[in-house]
SEMI-97216 format. One line per field, with one value per atom (N, C-alpha, C): residue in one letter; residue number from 1; x, y, z. Coordinates in Angstrom, 3 decimals, padded with zeros to 6 digits. Each point is the difference from the previous one (the first is absolute). Example, Ala and Ser with C-alpha at 12.3 -4.5 7.8 and 13.67 -1.06 7.14 Angstrom:
<pts>
r = [A_A_A_S_S_S]
k = [1_1_1_2_2_2]
px = [013.190_-000.890_000.900_-000.350_000.820_-000.770]
py = [-005.690_001.190_001.200_001.050_001.190_001.090]
pz = [007.800_000.000_000.000_-000.720_000.060_000.730]
</pts>
This chain:
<pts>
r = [X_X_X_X_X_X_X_X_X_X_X_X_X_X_X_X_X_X_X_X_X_X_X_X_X_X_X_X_X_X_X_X_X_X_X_X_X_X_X_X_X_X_X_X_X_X_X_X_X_X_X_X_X_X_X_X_X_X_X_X_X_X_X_X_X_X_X_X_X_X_X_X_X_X_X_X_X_X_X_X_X_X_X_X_X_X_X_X_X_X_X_X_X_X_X_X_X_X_X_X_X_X_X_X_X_X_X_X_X_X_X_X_X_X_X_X_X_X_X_X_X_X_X_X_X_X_X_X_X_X_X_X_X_X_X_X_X_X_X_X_X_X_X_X_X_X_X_X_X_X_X_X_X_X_X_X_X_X_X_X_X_X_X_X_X_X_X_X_X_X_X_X_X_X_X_X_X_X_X_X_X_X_X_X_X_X_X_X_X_X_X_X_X_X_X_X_X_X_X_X_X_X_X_X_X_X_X_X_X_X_X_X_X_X_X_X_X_X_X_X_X_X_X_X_X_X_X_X_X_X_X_X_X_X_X_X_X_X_X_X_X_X_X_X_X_X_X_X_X_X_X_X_X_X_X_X_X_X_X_X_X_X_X_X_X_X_X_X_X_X_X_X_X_X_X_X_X_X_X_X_X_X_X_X_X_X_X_X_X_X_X_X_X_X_X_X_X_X_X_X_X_X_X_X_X_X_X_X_X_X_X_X_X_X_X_X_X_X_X_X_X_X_X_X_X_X_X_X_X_X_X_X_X_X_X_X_X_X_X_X_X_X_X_X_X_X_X_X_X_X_X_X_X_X_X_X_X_X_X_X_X_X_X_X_X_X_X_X_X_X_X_X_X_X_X_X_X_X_X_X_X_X_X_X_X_X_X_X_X_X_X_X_X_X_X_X_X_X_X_X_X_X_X_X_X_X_X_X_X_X_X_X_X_X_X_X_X_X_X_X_X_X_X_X_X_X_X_X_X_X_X_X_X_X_X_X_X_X_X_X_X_X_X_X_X_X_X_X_X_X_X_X_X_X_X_X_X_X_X_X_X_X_X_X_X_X_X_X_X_X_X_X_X_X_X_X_X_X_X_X_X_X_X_X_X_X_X_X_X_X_X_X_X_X_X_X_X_X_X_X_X_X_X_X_X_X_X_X_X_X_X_X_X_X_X_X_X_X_X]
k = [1_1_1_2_2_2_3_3_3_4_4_4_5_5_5_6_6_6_7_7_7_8_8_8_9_9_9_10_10_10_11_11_11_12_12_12_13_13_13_14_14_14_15_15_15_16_16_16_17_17_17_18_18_18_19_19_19_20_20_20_21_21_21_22_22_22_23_23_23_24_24_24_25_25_25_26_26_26_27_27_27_28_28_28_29_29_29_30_30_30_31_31_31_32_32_32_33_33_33_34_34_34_35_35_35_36_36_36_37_37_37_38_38_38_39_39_39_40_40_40_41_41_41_42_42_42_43_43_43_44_44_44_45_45_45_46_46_46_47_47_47_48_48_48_49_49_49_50_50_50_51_51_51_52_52_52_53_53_53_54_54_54_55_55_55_56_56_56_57_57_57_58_58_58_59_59_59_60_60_60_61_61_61_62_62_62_63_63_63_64_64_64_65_65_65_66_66_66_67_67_67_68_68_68_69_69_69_70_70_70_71_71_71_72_72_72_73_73_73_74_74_74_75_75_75_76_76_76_77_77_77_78_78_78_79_79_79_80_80_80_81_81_81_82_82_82_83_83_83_84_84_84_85_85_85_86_86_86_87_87_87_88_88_88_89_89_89_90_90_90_91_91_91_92_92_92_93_93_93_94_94_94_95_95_95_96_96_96_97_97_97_98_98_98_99_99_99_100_100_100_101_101_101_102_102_102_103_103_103_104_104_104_105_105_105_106_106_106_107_107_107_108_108_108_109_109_109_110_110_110_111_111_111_112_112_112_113_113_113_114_114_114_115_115_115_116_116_116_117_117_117_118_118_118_119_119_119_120_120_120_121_121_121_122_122_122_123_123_123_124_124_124_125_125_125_126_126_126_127_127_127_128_128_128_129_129_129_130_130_130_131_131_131_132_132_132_133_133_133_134_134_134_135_135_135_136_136_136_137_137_137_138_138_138_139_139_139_140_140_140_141_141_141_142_142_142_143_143_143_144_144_144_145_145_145_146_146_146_147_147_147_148_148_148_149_149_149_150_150_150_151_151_151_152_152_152_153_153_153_154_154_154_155_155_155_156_156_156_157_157_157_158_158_158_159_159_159_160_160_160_161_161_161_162_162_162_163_163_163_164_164_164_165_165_165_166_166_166_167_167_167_168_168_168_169_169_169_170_170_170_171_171_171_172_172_172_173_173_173]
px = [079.751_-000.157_-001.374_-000.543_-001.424_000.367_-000.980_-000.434_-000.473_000.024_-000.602_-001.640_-000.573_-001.186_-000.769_000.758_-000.562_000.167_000.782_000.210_-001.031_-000.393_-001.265_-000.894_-000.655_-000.830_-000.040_001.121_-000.201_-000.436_000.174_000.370_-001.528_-000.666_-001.109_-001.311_000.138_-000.742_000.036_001.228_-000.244_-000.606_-000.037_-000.491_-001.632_-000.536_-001.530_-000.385_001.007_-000.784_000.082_001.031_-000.086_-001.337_-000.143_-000.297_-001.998_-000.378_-000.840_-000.539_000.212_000.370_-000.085_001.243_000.305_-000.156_000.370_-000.845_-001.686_-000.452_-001.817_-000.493_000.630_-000.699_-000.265_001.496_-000.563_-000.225_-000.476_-000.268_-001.823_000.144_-001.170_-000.744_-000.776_-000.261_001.110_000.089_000.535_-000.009_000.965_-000.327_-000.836_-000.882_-000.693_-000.676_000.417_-000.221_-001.529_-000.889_-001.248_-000.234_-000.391_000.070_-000.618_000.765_000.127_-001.926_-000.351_-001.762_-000.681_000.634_-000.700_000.268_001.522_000.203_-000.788_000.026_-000.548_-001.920_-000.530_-001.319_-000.267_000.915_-000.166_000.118_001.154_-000.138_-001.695_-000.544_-000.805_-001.352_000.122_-001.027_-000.179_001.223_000.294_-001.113_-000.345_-000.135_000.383_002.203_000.684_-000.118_000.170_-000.318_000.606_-000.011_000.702_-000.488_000.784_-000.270_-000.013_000.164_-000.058_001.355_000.020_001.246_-000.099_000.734_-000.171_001.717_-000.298_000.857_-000.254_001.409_000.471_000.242_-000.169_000.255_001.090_000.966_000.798_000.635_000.197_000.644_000.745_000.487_001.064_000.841_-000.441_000.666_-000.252_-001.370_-000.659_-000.709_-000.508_-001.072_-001.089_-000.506_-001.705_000.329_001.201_000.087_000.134_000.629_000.216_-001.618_-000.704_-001.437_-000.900_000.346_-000.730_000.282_001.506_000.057_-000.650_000.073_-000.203_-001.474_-000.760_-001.290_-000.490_001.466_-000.196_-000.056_000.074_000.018_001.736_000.308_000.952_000.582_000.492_000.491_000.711_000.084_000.949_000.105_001.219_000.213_000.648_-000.489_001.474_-000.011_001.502_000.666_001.065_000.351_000.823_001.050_000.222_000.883_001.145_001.188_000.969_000.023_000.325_-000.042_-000.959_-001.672_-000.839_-000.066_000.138_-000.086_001.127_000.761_001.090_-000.562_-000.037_-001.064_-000.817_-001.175_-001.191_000.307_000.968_000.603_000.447_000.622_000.137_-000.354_-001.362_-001.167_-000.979_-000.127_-000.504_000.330_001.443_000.781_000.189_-000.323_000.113_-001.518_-000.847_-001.643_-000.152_001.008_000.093_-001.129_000.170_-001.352_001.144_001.286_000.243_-000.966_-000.315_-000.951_-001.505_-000.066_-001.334_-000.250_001.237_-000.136_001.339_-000.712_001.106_000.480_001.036_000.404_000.687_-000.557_000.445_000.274_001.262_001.005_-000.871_-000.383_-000.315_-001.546_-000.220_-001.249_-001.176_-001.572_-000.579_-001.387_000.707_-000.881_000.399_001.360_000.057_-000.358_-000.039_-000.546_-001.504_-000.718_-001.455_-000.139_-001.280_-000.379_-001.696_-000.235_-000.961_-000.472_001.625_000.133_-000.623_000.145_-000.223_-001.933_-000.788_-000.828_-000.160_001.073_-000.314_001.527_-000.299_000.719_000.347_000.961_000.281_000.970_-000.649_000.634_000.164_001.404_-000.330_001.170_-000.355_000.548_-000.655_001.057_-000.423_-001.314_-000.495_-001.414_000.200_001.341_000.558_-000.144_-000.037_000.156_-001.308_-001.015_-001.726_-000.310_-000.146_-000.876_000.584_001.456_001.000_-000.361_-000.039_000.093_-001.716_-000.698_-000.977_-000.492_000.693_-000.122_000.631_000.886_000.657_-000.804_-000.076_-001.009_-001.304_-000.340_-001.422_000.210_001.053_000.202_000.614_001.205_000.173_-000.251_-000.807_-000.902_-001.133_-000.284_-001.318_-001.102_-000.906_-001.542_-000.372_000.391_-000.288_001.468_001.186_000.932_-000.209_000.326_000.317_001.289_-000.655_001.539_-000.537_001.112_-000.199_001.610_-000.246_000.697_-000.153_000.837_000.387_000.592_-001.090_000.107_-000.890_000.764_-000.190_-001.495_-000.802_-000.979_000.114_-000.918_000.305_-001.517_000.324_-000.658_-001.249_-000.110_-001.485_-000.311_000.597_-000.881_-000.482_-001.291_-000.361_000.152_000.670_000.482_-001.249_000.032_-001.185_000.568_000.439_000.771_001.099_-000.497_000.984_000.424_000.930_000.460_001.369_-000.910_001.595_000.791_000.636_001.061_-000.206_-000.718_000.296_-001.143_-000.228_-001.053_000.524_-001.266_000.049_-001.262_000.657_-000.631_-000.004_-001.085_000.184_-000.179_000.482_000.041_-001.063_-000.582_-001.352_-001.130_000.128_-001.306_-000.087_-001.665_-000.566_-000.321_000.618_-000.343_-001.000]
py = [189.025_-001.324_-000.551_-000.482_-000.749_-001.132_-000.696_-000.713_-001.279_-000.893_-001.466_000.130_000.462_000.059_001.069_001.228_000.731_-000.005_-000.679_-001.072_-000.512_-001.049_-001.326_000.929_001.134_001.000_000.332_001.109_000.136_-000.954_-001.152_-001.238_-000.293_-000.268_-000.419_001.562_000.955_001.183_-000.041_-000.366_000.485_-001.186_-001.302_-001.464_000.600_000.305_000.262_001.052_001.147_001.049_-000.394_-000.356_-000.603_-001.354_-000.997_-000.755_000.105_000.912_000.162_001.320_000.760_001.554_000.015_000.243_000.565_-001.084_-001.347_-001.020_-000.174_000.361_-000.395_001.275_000.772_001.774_-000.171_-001.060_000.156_-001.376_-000.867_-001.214_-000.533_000.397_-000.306_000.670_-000.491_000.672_-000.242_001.162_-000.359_-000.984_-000.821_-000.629_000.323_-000.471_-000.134_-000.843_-000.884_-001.733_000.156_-000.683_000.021_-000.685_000.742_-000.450_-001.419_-001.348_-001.009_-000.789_000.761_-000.207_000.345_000.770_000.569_-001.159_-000.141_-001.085_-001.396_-000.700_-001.126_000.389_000.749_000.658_000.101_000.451_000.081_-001.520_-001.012_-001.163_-000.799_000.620_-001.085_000.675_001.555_000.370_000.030_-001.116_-000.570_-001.282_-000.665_-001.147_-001.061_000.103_-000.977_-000.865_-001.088_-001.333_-001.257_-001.133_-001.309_000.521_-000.299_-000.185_001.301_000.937_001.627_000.381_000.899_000.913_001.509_000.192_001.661_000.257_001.458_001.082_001.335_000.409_001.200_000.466_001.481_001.092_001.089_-000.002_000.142_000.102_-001.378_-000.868_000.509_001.030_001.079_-001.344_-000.456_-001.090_-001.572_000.190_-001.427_-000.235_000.733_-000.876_000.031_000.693_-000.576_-001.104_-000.682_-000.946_-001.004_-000.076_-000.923_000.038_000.748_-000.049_-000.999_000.513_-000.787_-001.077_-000.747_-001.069_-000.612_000.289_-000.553_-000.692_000.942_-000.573_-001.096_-000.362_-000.921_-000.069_001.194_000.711_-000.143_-000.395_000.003_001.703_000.689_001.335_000.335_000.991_000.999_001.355_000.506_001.657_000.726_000.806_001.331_000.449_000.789_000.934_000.294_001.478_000.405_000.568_000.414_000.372_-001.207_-000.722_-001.142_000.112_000.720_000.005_-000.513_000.133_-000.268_-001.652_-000.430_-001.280_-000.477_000.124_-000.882_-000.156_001.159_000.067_-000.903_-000.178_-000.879_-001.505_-000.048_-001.464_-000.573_000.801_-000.666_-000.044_001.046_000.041_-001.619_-000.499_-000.895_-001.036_-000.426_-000.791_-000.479_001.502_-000.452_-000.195_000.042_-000.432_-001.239_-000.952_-001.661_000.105_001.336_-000.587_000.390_-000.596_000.118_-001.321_000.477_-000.768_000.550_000.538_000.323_001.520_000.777_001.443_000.378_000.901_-000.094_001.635_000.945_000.917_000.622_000.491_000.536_000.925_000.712_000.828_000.919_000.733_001.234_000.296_000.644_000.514_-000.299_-000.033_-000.654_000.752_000.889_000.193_-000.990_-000.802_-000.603_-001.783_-000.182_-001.689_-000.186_-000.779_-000.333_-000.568_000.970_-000.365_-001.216_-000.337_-000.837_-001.301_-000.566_-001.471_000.714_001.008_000.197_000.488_-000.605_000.345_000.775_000.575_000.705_000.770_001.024_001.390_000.786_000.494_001.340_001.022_000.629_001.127_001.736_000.426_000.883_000.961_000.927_001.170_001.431_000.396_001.488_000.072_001.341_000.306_000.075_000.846_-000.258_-000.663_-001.149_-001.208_-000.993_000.529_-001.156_000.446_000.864_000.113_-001.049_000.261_-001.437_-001.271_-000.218_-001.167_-000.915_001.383_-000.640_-000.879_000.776_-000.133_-001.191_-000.290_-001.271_-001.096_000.027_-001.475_000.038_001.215_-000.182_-000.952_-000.169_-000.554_-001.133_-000.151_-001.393_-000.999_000.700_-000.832_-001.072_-000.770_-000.755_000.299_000.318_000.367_-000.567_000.683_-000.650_-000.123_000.843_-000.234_001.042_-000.190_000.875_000.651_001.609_000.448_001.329_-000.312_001.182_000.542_001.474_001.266_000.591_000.241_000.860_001.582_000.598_001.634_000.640_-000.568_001.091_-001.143_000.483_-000.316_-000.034_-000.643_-000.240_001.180_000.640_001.090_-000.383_-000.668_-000.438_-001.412_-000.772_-001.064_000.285_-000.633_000.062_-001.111_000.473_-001.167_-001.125_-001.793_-000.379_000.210_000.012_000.326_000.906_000.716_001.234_-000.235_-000.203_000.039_000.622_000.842_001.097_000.720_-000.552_001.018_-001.021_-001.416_-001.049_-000.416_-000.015_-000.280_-000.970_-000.871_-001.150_-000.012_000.094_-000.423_-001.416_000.263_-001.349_000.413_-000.555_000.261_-000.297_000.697_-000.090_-000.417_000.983_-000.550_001.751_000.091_001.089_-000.104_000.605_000.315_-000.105]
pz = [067.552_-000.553_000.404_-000.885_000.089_001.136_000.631_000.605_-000.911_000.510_-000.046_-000.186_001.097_000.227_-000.712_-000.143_-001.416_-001.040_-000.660_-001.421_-000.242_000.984_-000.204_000.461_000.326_-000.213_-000.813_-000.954_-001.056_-000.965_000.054_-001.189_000.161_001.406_000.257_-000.576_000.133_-000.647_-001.325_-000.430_-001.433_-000.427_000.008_-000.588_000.388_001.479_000.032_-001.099_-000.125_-000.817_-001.495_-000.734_-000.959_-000.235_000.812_000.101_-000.244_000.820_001.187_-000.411_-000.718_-000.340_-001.535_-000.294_-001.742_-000.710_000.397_-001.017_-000.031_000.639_-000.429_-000.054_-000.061_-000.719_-001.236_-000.866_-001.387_-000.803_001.256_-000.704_000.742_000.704_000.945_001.526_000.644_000.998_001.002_000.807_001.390_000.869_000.625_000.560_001.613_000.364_000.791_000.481_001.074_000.588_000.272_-000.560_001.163_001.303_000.796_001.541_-000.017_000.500_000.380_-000.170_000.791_-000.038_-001.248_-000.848_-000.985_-000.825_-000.227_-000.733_000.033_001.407_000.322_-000.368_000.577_-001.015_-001.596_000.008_-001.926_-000.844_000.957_-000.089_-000.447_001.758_000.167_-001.110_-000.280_-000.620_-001.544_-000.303_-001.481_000.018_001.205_-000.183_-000.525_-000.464_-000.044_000.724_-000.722_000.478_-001.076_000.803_-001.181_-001.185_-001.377_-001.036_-000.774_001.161_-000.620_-000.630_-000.844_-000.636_000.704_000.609_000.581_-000.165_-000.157_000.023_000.416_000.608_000.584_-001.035_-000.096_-000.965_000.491_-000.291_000.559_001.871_000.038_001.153_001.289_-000.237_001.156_000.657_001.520_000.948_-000.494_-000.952_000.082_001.297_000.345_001.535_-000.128_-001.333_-000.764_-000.760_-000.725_-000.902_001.102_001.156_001.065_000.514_000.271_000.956_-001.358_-001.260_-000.775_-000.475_000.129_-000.013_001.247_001.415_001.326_-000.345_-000.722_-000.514_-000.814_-000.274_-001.460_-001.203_-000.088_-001.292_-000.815_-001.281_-000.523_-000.309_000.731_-000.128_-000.646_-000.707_-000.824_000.453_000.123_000.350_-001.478_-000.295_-001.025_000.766_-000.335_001.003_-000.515_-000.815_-000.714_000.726_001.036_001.060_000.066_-000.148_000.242_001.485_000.581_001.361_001.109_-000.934_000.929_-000.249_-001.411_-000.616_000.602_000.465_001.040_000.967_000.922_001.392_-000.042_-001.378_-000.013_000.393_-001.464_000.346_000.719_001.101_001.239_001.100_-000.329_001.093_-000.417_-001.413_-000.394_000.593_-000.329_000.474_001.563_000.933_001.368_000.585_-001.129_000.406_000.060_-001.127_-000.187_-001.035_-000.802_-001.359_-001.249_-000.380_-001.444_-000.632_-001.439_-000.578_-000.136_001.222_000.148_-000.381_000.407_-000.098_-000.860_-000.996_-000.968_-000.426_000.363_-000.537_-001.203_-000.733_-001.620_000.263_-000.332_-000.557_-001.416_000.414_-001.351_000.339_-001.016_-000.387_000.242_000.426_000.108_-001.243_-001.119_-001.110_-000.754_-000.098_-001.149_-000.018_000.953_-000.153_-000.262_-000.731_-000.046_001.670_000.152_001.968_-000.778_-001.039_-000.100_000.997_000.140_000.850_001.443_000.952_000.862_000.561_000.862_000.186_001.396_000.783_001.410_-000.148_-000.383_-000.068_001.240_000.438_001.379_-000.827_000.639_-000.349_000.860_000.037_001.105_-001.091_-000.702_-000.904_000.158_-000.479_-000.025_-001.034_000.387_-000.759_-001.553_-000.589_-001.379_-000.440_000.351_-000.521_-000.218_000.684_000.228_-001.386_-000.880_-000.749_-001.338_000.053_-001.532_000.891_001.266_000.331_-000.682_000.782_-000.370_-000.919_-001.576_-001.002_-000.200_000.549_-000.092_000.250_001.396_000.491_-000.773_-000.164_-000.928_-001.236_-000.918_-000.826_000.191_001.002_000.115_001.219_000.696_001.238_-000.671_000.486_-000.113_000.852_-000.919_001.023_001.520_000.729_001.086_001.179_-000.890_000.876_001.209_000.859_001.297_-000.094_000.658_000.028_001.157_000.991_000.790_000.488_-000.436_000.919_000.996_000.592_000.866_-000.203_000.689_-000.001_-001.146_-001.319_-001.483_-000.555_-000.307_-000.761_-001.558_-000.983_-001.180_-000.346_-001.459_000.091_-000.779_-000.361_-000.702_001.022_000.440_000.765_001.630_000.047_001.362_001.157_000.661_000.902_000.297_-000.087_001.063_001.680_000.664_000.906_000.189_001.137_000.371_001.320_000.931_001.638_000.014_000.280_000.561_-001.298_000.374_-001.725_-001.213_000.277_-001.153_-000.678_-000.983_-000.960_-000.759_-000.061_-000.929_-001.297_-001.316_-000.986_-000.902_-000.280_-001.242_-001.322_-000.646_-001.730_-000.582_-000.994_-000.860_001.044_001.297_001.491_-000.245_000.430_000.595_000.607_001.391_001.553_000.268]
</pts>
């Protein structure tokens, strides 16, 4: 007879691997949190600030949409994972910024990113070259947008520190 404690093991393995695992193989990247500093960095190397629109590109915990509200910045996360978009929301919630930091449920190819001028982003390499293409078309000249790790394959970063590069739209380095 099973146990108590290996039940809620089992119950607890299969929700991560499903979750964490076989759902973002075929919807998106893996999840992978960026380390705490990276996040609060990528924040500050948006140069969000009052009056700004920024977004996370796909959100994982929310602790770049929280670092970029902290700034003043009116925040938005996607985050197609339900699991992590719960997590977010109540990582939001226990920051004391609902209002300020805001988590969306789905996709982050299908909404117009125009309203937003300070972009993050931390994805697999698959994925920089459509993204690109994206913000190229619905960014405004001059928006900021910096990643972590994966580079975009035609732009040149104005800033590089460490794994994170920051570009701007229609700027040559």
């Amino acid at each position: 007879m099973i146990t108590l404690a290996a039940a809620v093991l089992i119950i607890v393995t299969a929700f991560y691997v499903a979750f964490f695992v076989v759902f973002p193989i075929g919807r998106g990247a893996v999840f992978f949190p960026s380390i705490r500093s990276h996040a609060l960095r990528m924040a500050e190397l948006s140069a969000a600030s009052y009056g700004d629109m920024a977004v996370d590109l796909g959100s994982g915990d929310g602790r770049v949409v929280i670092a970029l509200a902290r700034r003043g910045a009116e925040s938005h996360g996607y985050e197609i994972n339900p699991a992590l978009v719960l997590l977010s929301r109540w990582n939001v919630r226990r920051a004391g910024l609902r209002g300020r930091a805001h988590i969306h449920w789905g996709s982050f190819w299908r909404p117009d990113l125009s309203a937003f001028n300070a972009v993050t982003v931390f994805q697999g390499s698959f994925i920089m070259k459509r993204l690109e293409k994206k913000l190229l078309r619905e960014l405004a000249p001059g928006s900021r947008v910096v990643s972590d790790y994966w580079a975009f394959p035609n732009w040149r970063p104005e800033v590089t520190q460490g794994t994170l590069s920051v570009y701007r739209v229609g700027h040559a380095p």
